[in-house]
PyMOL commands that place a pseudoatom at each C-alpha (Angstrom):
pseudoatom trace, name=CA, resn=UNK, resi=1, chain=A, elem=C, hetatm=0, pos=[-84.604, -5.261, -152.772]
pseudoatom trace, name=CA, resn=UNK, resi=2, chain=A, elem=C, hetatm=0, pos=[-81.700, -3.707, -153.819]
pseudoatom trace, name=CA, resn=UNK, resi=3, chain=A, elem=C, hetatm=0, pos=[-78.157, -4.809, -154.082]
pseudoatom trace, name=CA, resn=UNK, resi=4, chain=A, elem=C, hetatm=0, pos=[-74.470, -4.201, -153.553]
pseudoatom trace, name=CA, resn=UNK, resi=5, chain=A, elem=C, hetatm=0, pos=[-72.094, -3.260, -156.423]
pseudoatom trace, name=CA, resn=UNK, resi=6, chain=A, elem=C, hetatm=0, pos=[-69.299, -5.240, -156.316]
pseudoatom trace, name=CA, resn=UNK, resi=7, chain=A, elem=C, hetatm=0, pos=[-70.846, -8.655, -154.936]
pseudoatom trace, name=CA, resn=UNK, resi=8, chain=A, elem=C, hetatm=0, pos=[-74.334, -8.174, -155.551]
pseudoatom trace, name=CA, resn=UNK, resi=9, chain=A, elem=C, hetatm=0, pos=[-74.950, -8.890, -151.819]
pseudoatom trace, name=CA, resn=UNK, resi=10, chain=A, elem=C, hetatm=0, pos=[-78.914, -7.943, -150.644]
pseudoatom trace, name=CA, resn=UNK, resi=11, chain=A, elem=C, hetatm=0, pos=[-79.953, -4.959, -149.069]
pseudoatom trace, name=CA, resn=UNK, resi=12, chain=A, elem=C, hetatm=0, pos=[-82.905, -4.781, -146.993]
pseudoatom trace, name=CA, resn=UNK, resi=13, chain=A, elem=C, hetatm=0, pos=[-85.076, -2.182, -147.575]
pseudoatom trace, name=CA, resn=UNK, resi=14, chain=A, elem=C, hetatm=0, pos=[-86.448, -0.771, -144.236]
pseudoatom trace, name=CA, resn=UNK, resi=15, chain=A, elem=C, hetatm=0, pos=[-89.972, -1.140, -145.716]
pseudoatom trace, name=CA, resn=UNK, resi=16, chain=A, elem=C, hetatm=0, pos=[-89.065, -5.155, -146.771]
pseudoatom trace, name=CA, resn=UNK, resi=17, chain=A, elem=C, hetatm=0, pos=[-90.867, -8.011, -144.666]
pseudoatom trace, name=CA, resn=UNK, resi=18, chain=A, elem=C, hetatm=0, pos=[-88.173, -9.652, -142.589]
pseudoatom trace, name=CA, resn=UNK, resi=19, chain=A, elem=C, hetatm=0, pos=[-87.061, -13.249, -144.223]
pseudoatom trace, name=CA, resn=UNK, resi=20, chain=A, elem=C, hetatm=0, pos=[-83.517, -15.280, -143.155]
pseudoatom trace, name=CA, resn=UNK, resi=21, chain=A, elem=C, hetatm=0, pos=[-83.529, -15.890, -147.469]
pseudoatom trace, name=CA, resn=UNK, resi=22, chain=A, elem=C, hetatm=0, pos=[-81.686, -12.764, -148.187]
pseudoatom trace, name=CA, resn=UNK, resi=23, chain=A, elem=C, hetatm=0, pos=[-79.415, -13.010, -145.163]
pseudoatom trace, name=CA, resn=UNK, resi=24, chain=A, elem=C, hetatm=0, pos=[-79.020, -16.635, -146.054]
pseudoatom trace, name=CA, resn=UNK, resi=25, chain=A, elem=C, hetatm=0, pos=[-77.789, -15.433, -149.717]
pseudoatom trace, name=CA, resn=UNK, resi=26, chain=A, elem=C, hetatm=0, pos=[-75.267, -13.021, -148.732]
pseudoatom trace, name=CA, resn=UNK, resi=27, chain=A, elem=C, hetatm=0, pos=[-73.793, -15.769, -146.510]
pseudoatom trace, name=CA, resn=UNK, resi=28, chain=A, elem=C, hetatm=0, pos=[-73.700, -18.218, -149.484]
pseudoatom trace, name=CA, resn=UNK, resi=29, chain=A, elem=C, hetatm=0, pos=[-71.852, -15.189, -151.471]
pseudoatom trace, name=CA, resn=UNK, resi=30, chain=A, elem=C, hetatm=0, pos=[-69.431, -14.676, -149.149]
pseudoatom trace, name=CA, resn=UNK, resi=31, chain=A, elem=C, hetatm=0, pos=[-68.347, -18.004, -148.722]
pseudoatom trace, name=CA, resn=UNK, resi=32, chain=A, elem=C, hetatm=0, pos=[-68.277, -18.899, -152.069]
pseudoatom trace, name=CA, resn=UNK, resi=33, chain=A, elem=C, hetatm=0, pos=[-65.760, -15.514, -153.055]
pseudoatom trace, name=CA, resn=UNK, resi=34, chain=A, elem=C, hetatm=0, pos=[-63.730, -16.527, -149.530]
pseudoatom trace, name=CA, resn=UNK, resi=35, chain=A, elem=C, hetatm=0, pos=[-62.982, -20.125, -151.021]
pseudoatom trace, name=CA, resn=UNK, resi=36, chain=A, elem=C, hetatm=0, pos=[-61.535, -18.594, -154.002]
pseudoatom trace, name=CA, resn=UNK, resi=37, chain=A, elem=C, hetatm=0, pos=[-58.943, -16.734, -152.397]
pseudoatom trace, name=CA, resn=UNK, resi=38, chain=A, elem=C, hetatm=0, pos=[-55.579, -17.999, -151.918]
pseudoatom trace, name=CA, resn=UNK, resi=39, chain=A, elem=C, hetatm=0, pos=[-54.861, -18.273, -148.040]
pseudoatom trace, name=CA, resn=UNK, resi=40, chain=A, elem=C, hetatm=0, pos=[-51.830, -17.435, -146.062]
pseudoatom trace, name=CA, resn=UNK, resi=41, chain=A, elem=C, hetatm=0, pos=[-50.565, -17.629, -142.575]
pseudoatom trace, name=CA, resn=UNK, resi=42, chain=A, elem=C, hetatm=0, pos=[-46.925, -15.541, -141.011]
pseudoatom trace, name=CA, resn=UNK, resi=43, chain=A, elem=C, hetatm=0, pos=[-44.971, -17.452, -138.728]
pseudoatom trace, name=CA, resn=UNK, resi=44, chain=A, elem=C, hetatm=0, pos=[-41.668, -17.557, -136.677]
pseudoatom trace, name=CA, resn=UNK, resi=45, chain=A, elem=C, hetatm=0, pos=[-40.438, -19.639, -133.691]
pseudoatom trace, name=CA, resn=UNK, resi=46, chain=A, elem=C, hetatm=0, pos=[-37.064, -19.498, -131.985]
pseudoatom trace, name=CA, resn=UNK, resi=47, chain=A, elem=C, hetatm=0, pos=[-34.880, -22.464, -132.470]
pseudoatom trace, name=CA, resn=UNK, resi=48, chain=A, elem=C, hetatm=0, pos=[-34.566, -25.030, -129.166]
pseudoatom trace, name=CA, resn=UNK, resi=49, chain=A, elem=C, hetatm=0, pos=[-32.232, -27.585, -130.896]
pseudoatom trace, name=CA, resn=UNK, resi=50, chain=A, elem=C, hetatm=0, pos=[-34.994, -29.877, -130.563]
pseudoatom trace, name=CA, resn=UNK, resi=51, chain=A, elem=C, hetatm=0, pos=[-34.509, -32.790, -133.720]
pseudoatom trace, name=CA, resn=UNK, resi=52, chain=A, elem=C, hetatm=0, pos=[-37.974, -32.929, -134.502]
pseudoatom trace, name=CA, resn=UNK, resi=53, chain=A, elem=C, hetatm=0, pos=[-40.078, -29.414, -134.641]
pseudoatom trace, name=CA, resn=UNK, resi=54, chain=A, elem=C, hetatm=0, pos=[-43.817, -29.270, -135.860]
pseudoatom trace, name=CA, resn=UNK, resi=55, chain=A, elem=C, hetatm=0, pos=[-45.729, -26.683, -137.149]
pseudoatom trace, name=CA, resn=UNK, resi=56, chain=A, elem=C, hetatm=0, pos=[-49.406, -26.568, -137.373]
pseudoatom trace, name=CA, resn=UNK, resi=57, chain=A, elem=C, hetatm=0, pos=[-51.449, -24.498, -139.656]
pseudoatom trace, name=CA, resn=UNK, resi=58, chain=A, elem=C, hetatm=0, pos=[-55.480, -22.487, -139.774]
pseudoatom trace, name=CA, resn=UNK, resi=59, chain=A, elem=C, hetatm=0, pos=[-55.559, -24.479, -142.973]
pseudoatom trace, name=CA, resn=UNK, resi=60, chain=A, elem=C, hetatm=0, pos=[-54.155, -27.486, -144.909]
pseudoatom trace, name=CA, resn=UNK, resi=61, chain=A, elem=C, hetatm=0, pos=[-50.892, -26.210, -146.222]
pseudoatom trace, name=CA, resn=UNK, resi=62, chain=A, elem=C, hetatm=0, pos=[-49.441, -26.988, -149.947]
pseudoatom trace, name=CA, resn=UNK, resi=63, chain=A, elem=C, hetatm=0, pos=[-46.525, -24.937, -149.648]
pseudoatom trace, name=CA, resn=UNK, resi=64, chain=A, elem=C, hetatm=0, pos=[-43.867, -23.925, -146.589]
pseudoatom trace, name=CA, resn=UNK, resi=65, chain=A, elem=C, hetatm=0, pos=[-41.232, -21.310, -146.956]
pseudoatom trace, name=CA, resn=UNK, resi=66, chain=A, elem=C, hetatm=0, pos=[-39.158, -21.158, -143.748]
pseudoatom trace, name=CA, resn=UNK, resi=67, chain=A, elem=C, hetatm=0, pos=[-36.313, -18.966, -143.233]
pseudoatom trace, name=CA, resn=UNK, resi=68, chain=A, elem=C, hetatm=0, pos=[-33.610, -17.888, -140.763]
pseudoatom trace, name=CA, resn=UNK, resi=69, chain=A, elem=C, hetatm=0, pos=[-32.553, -14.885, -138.843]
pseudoatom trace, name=CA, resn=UNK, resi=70, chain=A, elem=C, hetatm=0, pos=[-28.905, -14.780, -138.679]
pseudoatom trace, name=CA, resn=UNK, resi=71, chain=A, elem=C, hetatm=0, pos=[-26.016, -17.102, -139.494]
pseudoatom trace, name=CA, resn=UNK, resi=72, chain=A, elem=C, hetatm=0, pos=[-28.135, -19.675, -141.158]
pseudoatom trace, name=CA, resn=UNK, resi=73, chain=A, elem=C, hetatm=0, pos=[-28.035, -21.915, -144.902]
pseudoatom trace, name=CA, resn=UNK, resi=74, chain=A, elem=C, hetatm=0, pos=[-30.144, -20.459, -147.431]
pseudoatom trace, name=CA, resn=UNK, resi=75, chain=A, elem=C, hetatm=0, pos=[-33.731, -20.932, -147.384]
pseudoatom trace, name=CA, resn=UNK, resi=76, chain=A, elem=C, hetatm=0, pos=[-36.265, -24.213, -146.926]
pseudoatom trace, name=CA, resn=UNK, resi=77, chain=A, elem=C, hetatm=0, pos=[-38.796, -24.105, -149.456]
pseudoatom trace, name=CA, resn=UNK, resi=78, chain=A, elem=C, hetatm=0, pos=[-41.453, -27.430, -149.169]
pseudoatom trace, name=CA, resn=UNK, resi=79, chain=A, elem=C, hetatm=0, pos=[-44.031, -28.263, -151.255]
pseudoatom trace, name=CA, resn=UNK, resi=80, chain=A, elem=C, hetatm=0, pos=[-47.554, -30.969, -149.610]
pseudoatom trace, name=CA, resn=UNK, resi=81, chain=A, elem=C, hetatm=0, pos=[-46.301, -34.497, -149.869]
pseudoatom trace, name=CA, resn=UNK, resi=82, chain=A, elem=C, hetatm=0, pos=[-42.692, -34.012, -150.283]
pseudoatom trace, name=CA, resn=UNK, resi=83, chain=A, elem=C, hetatm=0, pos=[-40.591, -36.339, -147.838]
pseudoatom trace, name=CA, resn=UNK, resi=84, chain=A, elem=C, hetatm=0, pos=[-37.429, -35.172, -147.859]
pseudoatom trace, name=CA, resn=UNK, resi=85, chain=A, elem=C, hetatm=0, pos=[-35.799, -31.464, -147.613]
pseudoatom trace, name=CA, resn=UNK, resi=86, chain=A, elem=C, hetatm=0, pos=[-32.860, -29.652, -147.590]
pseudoatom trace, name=CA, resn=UNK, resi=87, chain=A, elem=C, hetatm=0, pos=[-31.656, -25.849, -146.489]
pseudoatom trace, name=CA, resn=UNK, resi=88, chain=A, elem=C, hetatm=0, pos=[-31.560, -24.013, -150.315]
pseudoatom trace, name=CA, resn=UNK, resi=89, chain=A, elem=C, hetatm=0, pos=[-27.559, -23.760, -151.036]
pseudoatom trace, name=CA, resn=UNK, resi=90, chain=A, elem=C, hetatm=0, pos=[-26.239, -26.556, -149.174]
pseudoatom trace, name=CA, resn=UNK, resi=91, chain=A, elem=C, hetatm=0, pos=[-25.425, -29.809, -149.644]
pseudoatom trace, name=CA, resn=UNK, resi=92, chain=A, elem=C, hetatm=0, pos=[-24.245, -31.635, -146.518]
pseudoatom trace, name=CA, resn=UNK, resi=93, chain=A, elem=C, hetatm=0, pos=[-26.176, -34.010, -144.605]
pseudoatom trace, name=CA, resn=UNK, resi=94, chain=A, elem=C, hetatm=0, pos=[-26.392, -31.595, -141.802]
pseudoatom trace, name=CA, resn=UNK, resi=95, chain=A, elem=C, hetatm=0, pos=[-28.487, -29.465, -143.212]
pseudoatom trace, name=CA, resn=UNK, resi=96, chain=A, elem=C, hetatm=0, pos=[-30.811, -32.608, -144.402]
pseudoatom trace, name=CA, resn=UNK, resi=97, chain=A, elem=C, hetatm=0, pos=[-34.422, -33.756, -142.778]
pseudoatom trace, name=CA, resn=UNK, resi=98, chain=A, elem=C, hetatm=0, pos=[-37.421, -35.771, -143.220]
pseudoatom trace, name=CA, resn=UNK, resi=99, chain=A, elem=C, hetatm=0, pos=[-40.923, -33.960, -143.230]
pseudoatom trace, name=CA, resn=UNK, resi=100, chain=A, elem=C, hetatm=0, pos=[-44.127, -35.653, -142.573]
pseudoatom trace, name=CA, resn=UNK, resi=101, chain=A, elem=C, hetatm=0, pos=[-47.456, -34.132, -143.373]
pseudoatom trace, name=CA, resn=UNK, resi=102, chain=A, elem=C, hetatm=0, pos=[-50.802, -34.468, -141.619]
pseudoatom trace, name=CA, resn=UNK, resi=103, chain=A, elem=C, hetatm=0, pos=[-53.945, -32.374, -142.469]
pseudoatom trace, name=CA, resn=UNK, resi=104, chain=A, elem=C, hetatm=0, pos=[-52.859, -29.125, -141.186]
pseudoatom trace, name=CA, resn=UNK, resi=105, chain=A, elem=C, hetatm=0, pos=[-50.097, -29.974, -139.425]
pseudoatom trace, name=CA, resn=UNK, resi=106, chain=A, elem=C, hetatm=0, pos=[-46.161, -30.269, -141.061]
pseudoatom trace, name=CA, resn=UNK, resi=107, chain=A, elem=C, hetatm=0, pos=[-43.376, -31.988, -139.024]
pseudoatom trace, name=CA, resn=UNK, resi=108, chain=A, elem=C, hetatm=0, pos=[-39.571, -31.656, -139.519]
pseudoatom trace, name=CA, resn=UNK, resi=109, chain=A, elem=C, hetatm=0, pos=[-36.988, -33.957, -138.289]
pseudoatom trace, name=CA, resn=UNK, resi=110, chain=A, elem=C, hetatm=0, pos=[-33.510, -33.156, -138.743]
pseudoatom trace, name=CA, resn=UNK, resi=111, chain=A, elem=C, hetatm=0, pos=[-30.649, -35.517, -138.684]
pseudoatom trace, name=CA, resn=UNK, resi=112, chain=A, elem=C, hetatm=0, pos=[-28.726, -32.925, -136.665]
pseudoatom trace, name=CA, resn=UNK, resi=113, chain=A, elem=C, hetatm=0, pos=[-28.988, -29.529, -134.787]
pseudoatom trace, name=CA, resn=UNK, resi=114, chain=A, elem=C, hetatm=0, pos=[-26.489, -28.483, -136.441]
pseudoatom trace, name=CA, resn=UNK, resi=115, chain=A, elem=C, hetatm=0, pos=[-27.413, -25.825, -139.569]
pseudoatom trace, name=CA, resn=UNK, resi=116, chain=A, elem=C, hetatm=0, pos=[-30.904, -26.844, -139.762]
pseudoatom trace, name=CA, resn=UNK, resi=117, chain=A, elem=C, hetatm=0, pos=[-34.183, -24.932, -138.939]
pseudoatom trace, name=CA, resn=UNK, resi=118, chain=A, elem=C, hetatm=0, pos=[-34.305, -25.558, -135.274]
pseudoatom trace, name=CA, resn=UNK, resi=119, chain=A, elem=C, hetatm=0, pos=[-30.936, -24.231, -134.673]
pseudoatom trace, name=CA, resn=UNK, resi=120, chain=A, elem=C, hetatm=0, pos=[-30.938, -22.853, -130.934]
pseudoatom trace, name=CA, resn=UNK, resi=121, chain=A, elem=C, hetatm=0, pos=[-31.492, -19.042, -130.135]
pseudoatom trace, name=CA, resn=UNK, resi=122, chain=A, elem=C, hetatm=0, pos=[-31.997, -17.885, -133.501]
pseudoatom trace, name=CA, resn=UNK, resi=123, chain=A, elem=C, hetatm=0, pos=[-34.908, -16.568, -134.885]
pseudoatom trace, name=CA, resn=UNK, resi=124, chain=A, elem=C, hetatm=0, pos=[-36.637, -18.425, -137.452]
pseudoatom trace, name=CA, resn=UNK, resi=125, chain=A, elem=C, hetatm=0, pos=[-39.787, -16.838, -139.988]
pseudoatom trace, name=CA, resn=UNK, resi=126, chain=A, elem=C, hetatm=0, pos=[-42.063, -18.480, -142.140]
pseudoatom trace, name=CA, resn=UNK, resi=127, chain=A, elem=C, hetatm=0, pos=[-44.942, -18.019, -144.986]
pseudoatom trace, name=CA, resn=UNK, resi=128, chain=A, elem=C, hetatm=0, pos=[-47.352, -21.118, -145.183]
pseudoatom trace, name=CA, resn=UNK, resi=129, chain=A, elem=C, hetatm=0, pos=[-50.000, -21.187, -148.408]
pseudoatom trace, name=CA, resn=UNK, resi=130, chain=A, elem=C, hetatm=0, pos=[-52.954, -22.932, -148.787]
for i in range(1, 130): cmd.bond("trace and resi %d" % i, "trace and resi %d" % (i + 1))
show_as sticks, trace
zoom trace
């Protein structure tokens, strides 16, 4: 039997007895090099002016970056178990929120509409990595 080059996954030989092992071995492979890779998912939403806004994932996240389109504060950058956040480059309360975290789903709520990331009619992107 021979084998690939890069991850040493089995090739059947046409004249090889048929056994699930081999198959079973390149599954094992590929799962194993999947789980070291760092995982990402793209995002956006349009903002409803909704307080509370939640965002679920593929995956558990660790880290949120969430950005506007338009006339919004800076960016929101959120790391897994953090309870509080803020829009990067401002200070006032308007811009403040609680986030609660839940396998793979995050959940904002704002204290108001105002300047935060569910702003109505504006376009809203995100990164989410895992």
């Amino acid at each position: 039997m021979h084998q690939t080059t890069k991850y040493a996954l089995n090739l059947i030989d046409p004249a090889d007895e048929f056994s699930p092992d081999p198959l079973n071995e390149n599954a094992n492979k590929i799962d194993a090099e999947l789980a070291c890779r760092p995982r990402y998912h793209l995002f956006q939403y349009t903002g409803d002016k909704q307080l509370t806004r939640t965002h679920t994932f593929p995956f558990e996240p660790q880290m949120v970056l969430i950005w506007g389109i338009g006339n919004t504060p800076g960016p929101l950058l959120v790391f897994q178990g953090q309870e509080k956040g803020i829009m990067a480059g401002s200070t006032t309360s308007s811009n403040q929120f609680d986030i609660f975290w839940n396998e793979k789903t995050v959940t904002f709520t704002a204290k108001t509409t105002a300047g935060t990331i569910c702003n109505g009619d504006l376009l809203y992107r995100g990164i989410v990595f895992g």
